[in-house]
N, C-alpha and C positions, 0 to 999 in steps of 0.2 A: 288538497294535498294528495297524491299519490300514495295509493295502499299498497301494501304485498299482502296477496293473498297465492293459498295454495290452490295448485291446478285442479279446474272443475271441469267438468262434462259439458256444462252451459259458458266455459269461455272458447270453446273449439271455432267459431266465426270468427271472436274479434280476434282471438293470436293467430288463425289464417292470415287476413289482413293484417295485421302488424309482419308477420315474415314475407307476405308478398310485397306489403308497399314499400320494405325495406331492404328488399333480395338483394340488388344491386350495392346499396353503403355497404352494409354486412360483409359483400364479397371484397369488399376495398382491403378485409384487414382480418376476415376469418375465412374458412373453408365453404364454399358453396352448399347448401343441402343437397342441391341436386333434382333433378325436375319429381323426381320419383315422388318425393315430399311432398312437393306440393298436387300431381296427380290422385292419391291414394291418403288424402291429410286425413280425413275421418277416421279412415284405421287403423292410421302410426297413432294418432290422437286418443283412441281406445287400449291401444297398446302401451304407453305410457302411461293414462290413467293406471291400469292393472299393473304395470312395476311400482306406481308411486304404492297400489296398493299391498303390494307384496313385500312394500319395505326396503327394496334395490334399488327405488332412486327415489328423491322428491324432488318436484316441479313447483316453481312458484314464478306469479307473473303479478307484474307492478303494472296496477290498473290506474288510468287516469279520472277524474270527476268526471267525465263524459261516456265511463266506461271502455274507451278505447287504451289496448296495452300499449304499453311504452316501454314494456323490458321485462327482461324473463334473465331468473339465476334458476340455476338448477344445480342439484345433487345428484351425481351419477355413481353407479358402481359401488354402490356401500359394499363394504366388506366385513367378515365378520369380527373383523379385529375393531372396529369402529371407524375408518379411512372411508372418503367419498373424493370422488372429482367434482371441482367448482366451475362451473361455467355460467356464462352472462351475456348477453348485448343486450344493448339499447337502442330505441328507434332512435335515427337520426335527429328528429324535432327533439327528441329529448338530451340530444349528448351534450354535455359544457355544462351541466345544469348543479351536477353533486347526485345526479338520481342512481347513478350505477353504486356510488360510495354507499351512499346511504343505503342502499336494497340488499348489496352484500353485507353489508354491516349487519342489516337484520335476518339475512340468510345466516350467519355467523353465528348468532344466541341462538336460534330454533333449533341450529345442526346440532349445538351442545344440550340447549335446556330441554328441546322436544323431540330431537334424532336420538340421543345419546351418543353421537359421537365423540370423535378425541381428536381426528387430524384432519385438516383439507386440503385436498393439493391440486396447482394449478397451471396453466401450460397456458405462454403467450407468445404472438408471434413476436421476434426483435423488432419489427417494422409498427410495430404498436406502444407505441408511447403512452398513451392513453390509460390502453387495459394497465399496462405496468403500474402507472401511477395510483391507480382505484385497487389494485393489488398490497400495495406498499401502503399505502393507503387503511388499509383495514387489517393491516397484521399481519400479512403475508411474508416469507421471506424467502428472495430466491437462492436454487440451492446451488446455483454453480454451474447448472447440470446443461452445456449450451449444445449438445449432443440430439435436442429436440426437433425433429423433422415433424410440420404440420400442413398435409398436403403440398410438400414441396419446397415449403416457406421453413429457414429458421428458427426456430423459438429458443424459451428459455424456461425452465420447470420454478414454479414456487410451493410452501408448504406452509402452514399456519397449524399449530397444535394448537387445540381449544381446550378453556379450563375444567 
Protein backbone atom coordinates (compact mmCIF):
# COMPACT_ATOMS: atom_id res chain seq x y z
CA UNK A 1 0.00 0.00 0.00
CA UNK A 2 1.18 3.34 -0.80
CA UNK A 3 2.50 5.64 2.20
CA UNK A 4 2.66 9.51 2.56
CA UNK A 5 5.58 10.40 3.78
CA UNK A 6 6.97 13.90 4.36
CA UNK A 7 9.68 15.25 1.87
CA UNK A 8 13.30 14.07 2.52
CA UNK A 9 16.57 14.88 1.26
CA UNK A 10 17.04 11.03 0.08
CA UNK A 11 13.66 11.14 -2.03
CA UNK A 12 15.30 14.06 -4.55
CA UNK A 13 16.02 11.05 -7.47
CA UNK A 14 13.03 9.11 -7.32
CA UNK A 15 10.54 12.66 -7.33
CA UNK A 16 13.01 13.74 -10.34
CA UNK A 17 11.79 10.86 -12.06
CA UNK A 18 8.42 10.72 -11.10
CA UNK A 19 8.11 14.82 -12.64
CA UNK A 20 10.12 13.75 -15.69
CA UNK A 21 8.48 10.48 -16.50
CA UNK A 22 5.18 12.36 -16.00
CA UNK A 23 6.13 16.10 -17.52
CA UNK A 24 4.08 15.59 -20.49
CA UNK A 25 0.31 13.89 -18.46
CA UNK A 26 0.89 16.75 -15.98
CA UNK A 27 0.92 19.24 -18.76
CA UNK A 28 -2.35 17.77 -20.14
CA UNK A 29 -4.31 19.45 -17.29
CA UNK A 30 -1.79 21.67 -15.02
CA UNK A 31 0.85 24.38 -15.60
CA UNK A 32 4.25 23.18 -17.08
CA UNK A 33 7.28 23.39 -14.40
CA UNK A 34 9.27 24.55 -17.07
CA UNK A 35 12.71 23.32 -18.18
CA UNK A 36 14.41 25.52 -15.38
CA UNK A 37 13.01 22.72 -12.84
CA UNK A 38 14.21 20.20 -14.11
CA UNK A 39 17.80 21.73 -15.20
CA UNK A 40 18.88 23.08 -11.57
CA UNK A 41 16.27 20.11 -9.44
CA UNK A 42 18.98 19.68 -6.76
CA UNK A 43 18.63 23.24 -5.64
CA UNK A 44 14.94 23.97 -6.03
CA UNK A 45 15.03 20.43 -4.03
CA UNK A 46 17.25 22.01 -1.11
CA UNK A 47 15.24 25.00 -1.43
CA UNK A 48 12.12 23.46 -0.54
CA UNK A 49 13.58 21.17 2.02
CA UNK A 50 14.49 24.59 4.02
CA UNK A 51 10.75 26.18 3.44
CA UNK A 52 9.22 22.83 4.49
CA UNK A 53 11.79 23.64 7.31
CA UNK A 54 11.00 27.02 8.08
CA UNK A 55 7.26 26.09 8.46
CA UNK A 56 6.07 28.00 5.02
CA UNK A 57 5.20 25.10 3.20
CA UNK A 58 5.02 21.22 3.79
CA UNK A 59 5.87 18.71 0.95
CA UNK A 60 4.68 15.30 1.08
CA UNK A 61 5.10 12.58 -1.50
CA UNK A 62 3.20 9.17 -1.76
CA UNK A 63 5.67 6.51 -2.07
CA UNK A 64 4.96 3.32 -3.70
CA UNK A 65 6.29 -0.50 -2.32
CA UNK A 66 9.10 -0.28 -4.78
CA UNK A 67 9.98 3.05 -3.39
CA UNK A 68 9.09 4.84 -6.63
CA UNK A 69 6.63 8.16 -6.11
CA UNK A 70 3.29 8.11 -7.41
CA UNK A 71 2.22 11.51 -6.17
CA UNK A 72 3.04 14.50 -4.31
CA UNK A 73 0.34 16.91 -2.16
CA UNK A 74 1.87 19.87 -0.94
CA UNK A 75 1.21 22.70 1.43
CA UNK A 76 2.24 26.08 0.17
CA UNK A 77 2.19 29.64 1.53
CA UNK A 78 1.19 28.98 5.25
CA UNK A 79 0.26 32.04 6.60
CA UNK A 80 0.12 33.36 9.76
CA UNK A 81 -3.50 33.24 10.21
CA UNK A 82 -3.15 29.30 9.79
CA UNK A 83 -4.33 29.27 5.72
CA UNK A 84 -2.02 27.11 3.30
CA UNK A 85 -2.38 26.35 -0.61
CA UNK A 86 -3.21 22.51 -1.53
CA UNK A 87 -1.77 21.24 -4.36
CA UNK A 88 -1.45 17.52 -5.77
CA UNK A 89 -0.79 15.37 -8.88
CA UNK A 90 -0.46 11.98 -9.45
CA UNK A 91 1.67 9.88 -11.80
CA UNK A 92 -0.22 8.82 -14.53
CA UNK A 93 0.11 4.72 -13.65
CA UNK A 94 -1.44 5.90 -10.53
CA UNK A 95 -4.65 8.07 -11.63
CA UNK A 96 -8.26 6.13 -11.53
CA UNK A 97 -7.01 4.33 -8.54
CA UNK A 98 -8.54 6.62 -5.09
CA UNK A 99 -4.59 7.35 -4.44
CA UNK A 100 -5.06 11.35 -4.86
CA UNK A 101 -8.31 10.98 -2.51
CA UNK A 102 -6.93 9.18 -0.20
CA UNK A 103 -3.29 11.18 0.08
CA UNK A 104 -5.30 14.47 0.36
CA UNK A 105 -7.44 12.96 2.77
CA UNK A 106 -4.38 12.43 4.86
CA UNK A 107 -2.74 15.72 3.94
CA UNK A 108 -6.04 17.14 5.42
CA UNK A 109 -5.44 15.56 9.45
CA UNK A 110 -1.64 16.44 9.34
CA UNK A 111 -2.45 20.21 8.10
CA UNK A 112 -4.87 20.35 11.24
CA UNK A 113 -3.41 17.68 13.81
CA UNK A 114 0.33 18.38 12.88
CA UNK A 115 0.50 22.04 10.86
CA UNK A 116 -2.01 23.60 13.11
CA UNK A 117 -3.77 24.92 10.60
CA UNK A 118 -7.55 25.97 10.06
CA UNK A 119 -8.16 26.59 6.22
CA UNK A 120 -7.05 24.94 2.86
CA UNK A 121 -7.59 26.48 -0.32
CA UNK A 122 -7.44 25.34 -3.78
CA UNK A 123 -7.43 26.27 -7.51
CA UNK A 124 -8.47 23.88 -10.48
CA UNK A 125 -8.46 24.10 -13.96
CA UNK A 126 -12.39 23.76 -15.31
CA UNK A 127 -10.92 21.51 -17.81
CA UNK A 128 -10.16 19.08 -14.94
CA UNK A 129 -12.83 16.97 -13.91
CA UNK A 130 -10.78 14.89 -12.04
CA UNK A 131 -8.90 17.12 -9.55
CA UNK A 132 -12.57 18.71 -8.92
CA UNK A 133 -13.94 15.40 -7.96
CA UNK A 134 -10.90 14.38 -5.32
CA UNK A 135 -11.59 18.12 -4.20
CA UNK A 136 -15.33 17.61 -3.47
CA UNK A 137 -14.19 14.58 -2.51
CA UNK A 138 -12.28 15.27 0.61
CA UNK A 139 -14.25 18.37 1.84
CA UNK A 140 -13.46 20.95 -0.20
CA UNK A 141 -15.85 23.53 -1.36
CA UNK A 142 -15.82 25.69 -4.16
CA UNK A 143 -16.36 29.11 -3.64
CA UNK A 144 -17.88 30.60 -6.79
CA UNK A 145 -14.89 32.33 -7.36
CA UNK A 146 -14.57 31.35 -11.69
CA UNK A 147 -12.48 34.71 -12.05
CA UNK A 148 -9.38 32.00 -11.73
CA UNK A 149 -6.66 32.40 -14.52
CA UNK A 150 -3.98 29.31 -14.40
CA UNK A 151 -1.35 29.81 -16.81
CA UNK A 152 -4.02 30.85 -19.33
CA UNK A 153 -6.39 28.04 -18.59
CA UNK A 154 -9.80 28.73 -16.49
CA UNK A 155 -10.12 27.57 -13.18
CA UNK A 156 -12.21 27.61 -10.38
CA UNK A 157 -11.06 28.43 -6.46
CA UNK A 158 -12.01 25.81 -3.61
CA UNK A 159 -11.75 26.18 0.36
CA UNK A 160 -12.08 23.44 3.12
CA UNK A 161 -11.97 24.88 6.83
CA UNK A 162 -10.34 22.17 9.05
CA UNK A 163 -11.63 21.26 12.52
Amino acid sequence: MPELQRLRADHAPALLAFEQENRAYFAKSVPDRGDAYFTDFETRHASLLAEQTAGVCHFHVLVGDGGEILGRVNLIDVTPDGAAELGYRMAESAAGRGLATRAVRQVCVRAAEEYGLRELRAETTLDNPGSQTVLTRTGFMATGELDVDLDGRPGIRYVRRLP
